[in-house]
C-alpha positions in Angstrom: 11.7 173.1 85.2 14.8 172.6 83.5 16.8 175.1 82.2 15.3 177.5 84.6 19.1 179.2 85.7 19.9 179.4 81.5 16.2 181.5 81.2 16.8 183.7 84.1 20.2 184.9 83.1 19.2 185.2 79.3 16.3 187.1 80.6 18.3 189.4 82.8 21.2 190.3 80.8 18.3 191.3 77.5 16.2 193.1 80.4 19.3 194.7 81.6 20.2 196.1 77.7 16.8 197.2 77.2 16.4 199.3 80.2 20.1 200.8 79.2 19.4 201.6 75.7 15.9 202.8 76.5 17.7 205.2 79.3 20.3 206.2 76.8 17.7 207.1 74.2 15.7 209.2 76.6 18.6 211.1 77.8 20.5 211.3 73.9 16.7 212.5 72.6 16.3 215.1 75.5 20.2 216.4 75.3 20.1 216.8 71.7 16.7 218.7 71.5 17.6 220.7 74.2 21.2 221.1 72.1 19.9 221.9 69.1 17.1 224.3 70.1 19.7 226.4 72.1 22.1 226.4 69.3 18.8 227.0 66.8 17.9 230.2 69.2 21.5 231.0 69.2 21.8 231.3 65.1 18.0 233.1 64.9 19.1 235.7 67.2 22.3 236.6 65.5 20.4 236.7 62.3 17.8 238.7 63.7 20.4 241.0 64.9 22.2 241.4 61.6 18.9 241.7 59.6 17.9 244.4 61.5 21.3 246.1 61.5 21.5 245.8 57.5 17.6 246.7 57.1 18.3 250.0 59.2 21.2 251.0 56.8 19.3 250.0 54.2 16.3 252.7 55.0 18.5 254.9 56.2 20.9 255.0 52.5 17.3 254.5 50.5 15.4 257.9 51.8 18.1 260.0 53.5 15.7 263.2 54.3 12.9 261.0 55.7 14.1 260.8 59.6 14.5 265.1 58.9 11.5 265.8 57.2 8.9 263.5 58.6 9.8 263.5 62.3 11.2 260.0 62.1 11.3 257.0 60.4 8.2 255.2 62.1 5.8 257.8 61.2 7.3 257.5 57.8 6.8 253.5 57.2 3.0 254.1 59.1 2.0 256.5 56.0 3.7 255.0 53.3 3.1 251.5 53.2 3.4 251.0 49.0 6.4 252.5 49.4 7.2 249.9 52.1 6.4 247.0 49.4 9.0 247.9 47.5 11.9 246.3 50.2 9.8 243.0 49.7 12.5 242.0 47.3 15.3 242.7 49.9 13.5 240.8 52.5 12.7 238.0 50.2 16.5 237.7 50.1 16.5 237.8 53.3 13.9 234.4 53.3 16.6 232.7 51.2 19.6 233.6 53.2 17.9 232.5 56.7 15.4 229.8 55.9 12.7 231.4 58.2 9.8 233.8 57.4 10.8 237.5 58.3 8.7 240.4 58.9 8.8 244.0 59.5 6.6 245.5 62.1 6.3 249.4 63.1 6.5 250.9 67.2 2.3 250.2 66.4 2.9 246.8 65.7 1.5 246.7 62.0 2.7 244.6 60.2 4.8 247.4 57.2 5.7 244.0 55.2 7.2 240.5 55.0 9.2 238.6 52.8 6.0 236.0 51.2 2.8 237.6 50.2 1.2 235.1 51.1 1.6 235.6 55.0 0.7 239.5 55.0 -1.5 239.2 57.9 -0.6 235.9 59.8 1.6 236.3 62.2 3.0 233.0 64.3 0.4 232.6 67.6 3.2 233.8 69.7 4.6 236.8 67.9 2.7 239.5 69.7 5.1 238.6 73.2 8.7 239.0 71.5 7.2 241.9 68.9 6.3 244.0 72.3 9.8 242.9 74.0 11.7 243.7 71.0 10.1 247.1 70.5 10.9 247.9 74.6 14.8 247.1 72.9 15.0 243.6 73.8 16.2 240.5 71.8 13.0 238.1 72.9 12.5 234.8 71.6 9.4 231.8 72.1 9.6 228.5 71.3 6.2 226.5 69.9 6.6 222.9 71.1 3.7 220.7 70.2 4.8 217.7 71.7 8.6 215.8 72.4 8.8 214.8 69.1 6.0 217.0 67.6 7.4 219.5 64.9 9.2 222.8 67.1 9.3 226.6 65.8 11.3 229.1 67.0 10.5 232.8 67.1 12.7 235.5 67.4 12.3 239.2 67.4 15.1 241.9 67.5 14.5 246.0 67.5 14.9 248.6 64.6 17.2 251.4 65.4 17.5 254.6 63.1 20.7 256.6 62.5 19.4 258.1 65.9 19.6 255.1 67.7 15.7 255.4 68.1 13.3 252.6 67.6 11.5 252.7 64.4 10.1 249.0 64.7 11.5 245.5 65.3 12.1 242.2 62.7 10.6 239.2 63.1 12.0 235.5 61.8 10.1 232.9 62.6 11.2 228.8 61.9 10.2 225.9 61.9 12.7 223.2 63.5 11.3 220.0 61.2 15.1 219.4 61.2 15.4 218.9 64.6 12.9 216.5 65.0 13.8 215.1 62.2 17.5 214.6 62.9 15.9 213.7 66.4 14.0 210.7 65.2 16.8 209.5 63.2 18.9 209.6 66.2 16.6 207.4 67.9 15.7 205.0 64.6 19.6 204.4 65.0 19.2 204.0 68.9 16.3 201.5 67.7 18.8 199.5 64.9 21.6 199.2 67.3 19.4 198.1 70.5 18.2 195.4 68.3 21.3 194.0 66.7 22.8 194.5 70.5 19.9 192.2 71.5 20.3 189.2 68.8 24.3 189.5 69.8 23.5 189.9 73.7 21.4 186.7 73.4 23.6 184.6 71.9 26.6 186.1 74.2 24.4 185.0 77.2 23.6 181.6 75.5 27.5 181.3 75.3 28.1 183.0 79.2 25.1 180.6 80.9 26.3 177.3 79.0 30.1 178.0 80.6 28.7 178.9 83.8 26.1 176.3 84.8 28.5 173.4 83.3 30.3 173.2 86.5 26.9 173.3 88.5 26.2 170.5 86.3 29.0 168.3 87.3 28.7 169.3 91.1 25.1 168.1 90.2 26.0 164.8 89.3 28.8 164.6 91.5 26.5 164.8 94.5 23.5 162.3 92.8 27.0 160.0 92.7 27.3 161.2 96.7 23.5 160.2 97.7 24.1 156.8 95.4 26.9 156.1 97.3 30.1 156.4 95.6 31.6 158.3 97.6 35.2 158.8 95.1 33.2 160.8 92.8 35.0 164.5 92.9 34.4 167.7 90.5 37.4 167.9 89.0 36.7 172.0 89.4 39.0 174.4 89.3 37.8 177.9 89.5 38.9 180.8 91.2 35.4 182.3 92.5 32.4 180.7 94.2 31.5 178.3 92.3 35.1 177.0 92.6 34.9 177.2 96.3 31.5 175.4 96.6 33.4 172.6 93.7 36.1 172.4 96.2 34.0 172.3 99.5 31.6 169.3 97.9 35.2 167.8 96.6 36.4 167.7 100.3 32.6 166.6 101.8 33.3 163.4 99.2 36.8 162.8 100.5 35.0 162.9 104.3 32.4 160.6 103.2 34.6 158.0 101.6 36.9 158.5 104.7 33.9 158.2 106.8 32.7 155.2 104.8 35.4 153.4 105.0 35.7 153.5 108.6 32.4 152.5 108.8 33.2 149.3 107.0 36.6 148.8 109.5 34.4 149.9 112.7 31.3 147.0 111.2 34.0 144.7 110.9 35.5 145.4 113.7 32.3 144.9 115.5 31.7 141.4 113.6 35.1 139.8 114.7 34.3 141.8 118.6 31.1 139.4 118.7 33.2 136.7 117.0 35.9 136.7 119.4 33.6 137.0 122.4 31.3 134.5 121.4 34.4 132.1 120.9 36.1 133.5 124.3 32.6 132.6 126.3 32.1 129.4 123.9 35.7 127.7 125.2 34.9 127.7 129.3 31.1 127.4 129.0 32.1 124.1 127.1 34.6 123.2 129.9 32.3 123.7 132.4 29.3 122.1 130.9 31.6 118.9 129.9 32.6 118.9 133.4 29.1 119.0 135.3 27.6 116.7 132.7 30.4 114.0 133.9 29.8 114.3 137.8 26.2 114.6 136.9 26.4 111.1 135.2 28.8 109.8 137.7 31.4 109.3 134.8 33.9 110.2 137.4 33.6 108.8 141.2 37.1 109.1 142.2 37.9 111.7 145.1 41.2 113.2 143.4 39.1 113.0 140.0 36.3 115.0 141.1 39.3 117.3 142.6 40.8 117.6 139.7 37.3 118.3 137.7 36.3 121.2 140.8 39.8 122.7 140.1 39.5 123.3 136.6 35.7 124.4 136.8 36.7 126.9 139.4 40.0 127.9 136.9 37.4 128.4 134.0 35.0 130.4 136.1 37.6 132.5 137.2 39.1 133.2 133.3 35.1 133.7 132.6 34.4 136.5 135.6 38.3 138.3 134.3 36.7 138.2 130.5 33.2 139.3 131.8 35.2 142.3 134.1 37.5 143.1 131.1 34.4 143.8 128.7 32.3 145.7 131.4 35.8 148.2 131.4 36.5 148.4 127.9 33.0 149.2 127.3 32.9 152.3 130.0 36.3 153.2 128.6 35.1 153.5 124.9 31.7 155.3 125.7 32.6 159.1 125.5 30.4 159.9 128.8 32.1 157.8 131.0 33.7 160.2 133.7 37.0 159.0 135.3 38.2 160.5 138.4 40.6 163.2 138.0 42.8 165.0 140.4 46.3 165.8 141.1 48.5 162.8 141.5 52.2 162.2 141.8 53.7 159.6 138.8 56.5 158.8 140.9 54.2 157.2 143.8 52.2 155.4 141.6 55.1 153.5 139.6 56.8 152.9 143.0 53.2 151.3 144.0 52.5 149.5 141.2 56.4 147.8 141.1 55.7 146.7 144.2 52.3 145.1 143.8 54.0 143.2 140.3 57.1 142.3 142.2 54.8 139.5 144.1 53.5 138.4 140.4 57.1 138.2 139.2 58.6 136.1 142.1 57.0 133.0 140.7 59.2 133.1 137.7 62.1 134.4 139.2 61.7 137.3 137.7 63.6 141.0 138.6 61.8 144.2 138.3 64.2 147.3 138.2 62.7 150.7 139.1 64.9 153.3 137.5 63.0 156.7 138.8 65.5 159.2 139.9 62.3 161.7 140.6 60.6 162.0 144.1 57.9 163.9 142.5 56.2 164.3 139.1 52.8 165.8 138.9 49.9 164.8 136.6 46.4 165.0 136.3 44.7 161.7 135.8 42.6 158.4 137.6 45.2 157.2 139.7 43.2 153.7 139.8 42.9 153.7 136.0 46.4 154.4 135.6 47.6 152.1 137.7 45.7 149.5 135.8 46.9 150.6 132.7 50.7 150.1 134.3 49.9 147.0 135.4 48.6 145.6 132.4 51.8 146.2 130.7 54.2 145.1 133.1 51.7 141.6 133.6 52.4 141.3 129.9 55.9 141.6 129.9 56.3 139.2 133.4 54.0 136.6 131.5 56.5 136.5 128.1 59.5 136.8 129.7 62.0 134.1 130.3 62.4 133.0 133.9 64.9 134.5 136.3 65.0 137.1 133.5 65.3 141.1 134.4 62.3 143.8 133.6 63.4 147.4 133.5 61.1 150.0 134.3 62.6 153.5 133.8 61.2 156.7 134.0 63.0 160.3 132.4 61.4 163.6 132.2 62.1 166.7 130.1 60.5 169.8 130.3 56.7 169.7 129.5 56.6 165.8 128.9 57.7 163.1 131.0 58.8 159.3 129.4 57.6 156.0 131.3 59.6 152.7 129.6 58.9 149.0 130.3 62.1 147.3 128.7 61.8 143.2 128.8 64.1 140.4 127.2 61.1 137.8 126.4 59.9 136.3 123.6 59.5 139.7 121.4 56.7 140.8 119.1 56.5 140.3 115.5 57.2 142.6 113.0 54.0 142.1 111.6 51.7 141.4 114.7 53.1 145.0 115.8 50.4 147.5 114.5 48.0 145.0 115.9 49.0 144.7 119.6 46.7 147.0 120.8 43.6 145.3 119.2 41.0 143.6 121.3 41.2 140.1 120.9 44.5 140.2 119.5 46.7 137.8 121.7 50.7 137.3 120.2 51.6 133.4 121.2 48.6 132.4 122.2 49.5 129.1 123.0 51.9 130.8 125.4 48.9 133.0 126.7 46.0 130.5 128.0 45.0 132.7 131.0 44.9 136.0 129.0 41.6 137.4 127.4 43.3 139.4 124.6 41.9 142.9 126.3 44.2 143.9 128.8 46.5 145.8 125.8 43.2 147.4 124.7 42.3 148.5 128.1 45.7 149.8 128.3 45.1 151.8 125.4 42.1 153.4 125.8 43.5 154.3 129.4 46.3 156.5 127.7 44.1 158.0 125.4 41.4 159.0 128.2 44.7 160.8 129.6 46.3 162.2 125.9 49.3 159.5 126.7 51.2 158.5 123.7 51.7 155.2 123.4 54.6 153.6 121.3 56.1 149.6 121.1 59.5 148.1 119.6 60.3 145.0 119.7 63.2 142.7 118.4 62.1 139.0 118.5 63.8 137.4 121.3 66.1 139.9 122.6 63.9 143.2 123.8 60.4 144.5 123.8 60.0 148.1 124.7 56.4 149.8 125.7 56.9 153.7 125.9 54.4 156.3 127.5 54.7 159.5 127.1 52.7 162.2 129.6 52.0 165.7 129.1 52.8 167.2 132.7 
């Protein structure tokens, strides 16, 4: 489903503001009430206390002999209730000043009179509680909720106290708190108005984030449909510090691998193309020899003693340059395959190069050639094949012996210096080009061939693999005619 990332982070952010303003409203709605009813409770009992303080003076001034002659001012509002009626007025005042219904009740807990007519005899359900608290001297209060947002009253009761400090009876105020719950409910109306416009923005702010944040998902997207297609230079272009950026950058690099990757592919398929080429040319040239060369003895073409010699010779010379090609695949093969195991062990560089100078010395004798040993060390250890090494050795020297001028000089020189020792075959022959240089390690690749019959254009290559098997550097200068240098360098 498309579009599916956009929904979900819509979704969540709108889910996320709902469940905050809903817990925001819950809490605001409980904190006020709970506010507002203590400060409500607060104000009732402060006016309870100074309505019952100005109602006692007020007796007290309006029949000063009562408390004397009557035995106290209770027994006095029991038996005289019309006179009672006439502080109606006062208490309707009362009303007004503090928006509740007040009442006066004796130590009997009859009701002596109120401030509306109308309520002589109904008292709120939960008077009788704070009436009996307030006439033990306690300031008692109850509270009449009907529901969390149901209308509240609040009911207060405070004592009476003559000039005697005695009880005489207690006031009563009782309110309803319509303006809590109504200020409540507009509280949460506003909540309601806000949470809405907060959605209709939130939505369109999360439209806005979820566009900018799956754009570069989108590219990467493409980018790695390019990647399974095959172009393997598409990139991201992403620059972002944060995941996204990091995951832009890592499928950035994967691309650079593949392309890299690709494009050795193409170089290793070539590669393998002119490999085949070369050999099925290599094989073609003394297969053609030799089957030229049967075919005429077959047919008796040539019946001449030194003829047919001549015609043995050179199918024995072709066989020979056929078993050296055959030999020098079979080792280039093992070399290159990553599980072939050479034999490794201890052995001293100094012996072998004094072994091999003397097995070439024989080779360069039939030009006249001179091989100097320059090896001022008796002993410098390496790990390695001392066979394959040797090989490798000889290939190079062969090389330089075969391009070499006769009665010309070879140097073979060896310095060391402390982790890394420096093997240098220095010969004054024919030279490489400039431009055949990066190339003469290449199978197949054979500088002056027509100087070069009896080579098979692997030895280098062998050579090469050889050193790296053994982590041997391998570097070649070369000025045309004048000297040809072949460096190795060994860890030790």
């Amino acid at each position: 489903m498309k579009h599916k990332i956009t929904q979900k982070l819509i979704f969540f952010m709108v889910a996320t503001l709902l469940v905050f303003s809903i817990t925001i409203g819950l809490i605001f709605a409980f904190l006020f009430s709970s506010s507002t009813l203590e400060y409500y409770k607060t104000d009732l009992f402060r006016r309870a206390e100074v309505i019952s303080t100005n109602f006692s003076e007020y007796l007290t001034s309006s029949t000063p002999n009562s408390g004397r002659h009557n035995g106290g001012m209770g027994m006095n509002m029991n038996t005289d209730r019309g006179h009672m009626m006439g502080y109606r007025p006062f208490l309707s005042l009362i009303d007004d000043i503090a928006m509740s219904s007040v009442w006066i009740i004796d130590p009997n807990g009859i009701i002596l009179v109120e401030s509306q007519e109308e309520n002589s005899t109904v008292l709120p359900s939960s008077a009788d509680n704070v009436v009996s608290k307030a006439l033990q001297g306690e300031l008692a209060f109850s509270g009449d909720n009907r529901g969390f947002l149901a209308a509240k009253t609040l009911t207060v009761a405070a004592p009476i106290y003559d000039n005697q400090n005695t009880i005489i009876g207690a006031v009563l105020l009782h309110s309803p708190l319509e303006g809590l719950d109504a200020t409540t409910r507009s509280g949460l109306s506003l909540l309601v108005f806000s949470t809405a416009i907060g959605l209709i923005l939130a939505i369109g702010l999360a439209v806005v984030l979820t566009l900018n944040f799956i754009r570069p998902l989108k590219k990467m997207n493409i980018t790695a449909k390019k990647l399974v297609l095959g172009d393997y230079t598409a990139k991201t272009f992403i620059t972002q510090e944060d995941e996204i950026g990091d995951l832009a950058t890592t499928l950035d690099f994967l691309s650079g691998q593949l392309d890299e990757a690709s494009k050795e592919s193409l170089r290793l398929e070539k590669s393998r193309q002119d490999f085949i080429s070369n050999v099925s040319h290599e094989l073609r040239t003394p297969v053609t020899v030799l089957r030229g060369s049967l075919e005429a003895l077959k047919d008796q073409v040539v019946t001449s003693p030194q003829d047919m010699t001549k015609y043995h010779t050179q199918m024995f010379s072709e066989v020979v340059h056929l078993q050296r090609l055959v030999d020098d695949l079979l080792s280039l093969t093992k070399l290159q395959n990553p599980d072939f195991k050479m034999d490794m062990q201890r052995i001293n560089l100094s012996e072998l190069l004094s072994d091999v100078t003397r097995s070439m010395r024989q080779v360069a004798l039939k030009k006249n050639i001179t091989l100097l040993l320059d090896n001022p060390y008796p002993s410098i250890a390496f790990e390695g094949d001392y066979g394959r090494l040797r090989q490798m050795i000889m290939v190079v020297l062969d090389n330089a012996i075969k391009f070499s001028n006769d009665n010309g000089k070879i140097q073979i020189m060896m310095t060391s210096k402390e982790d890394e020792c420096q093997l240098q075959i220095i010969d004054q022959g024919r030279g490489i080009s400039r431009e055949d240089i990066p190339y003469v390690f290449d199978r197949f690749h054979q500088g002056l061939k027509e100087s070069n019959l009896s080579g098979t254009g692997l030895g280098l290559a062998i050579a090469k693999e050889i050193a790296n098997r053994h982590e041997i550097r391998t570097t070649v200068t070369s000025e045309e005619f004048v000297q040809t240098t072949f460096t190795f360098t060994f860890k030790i």
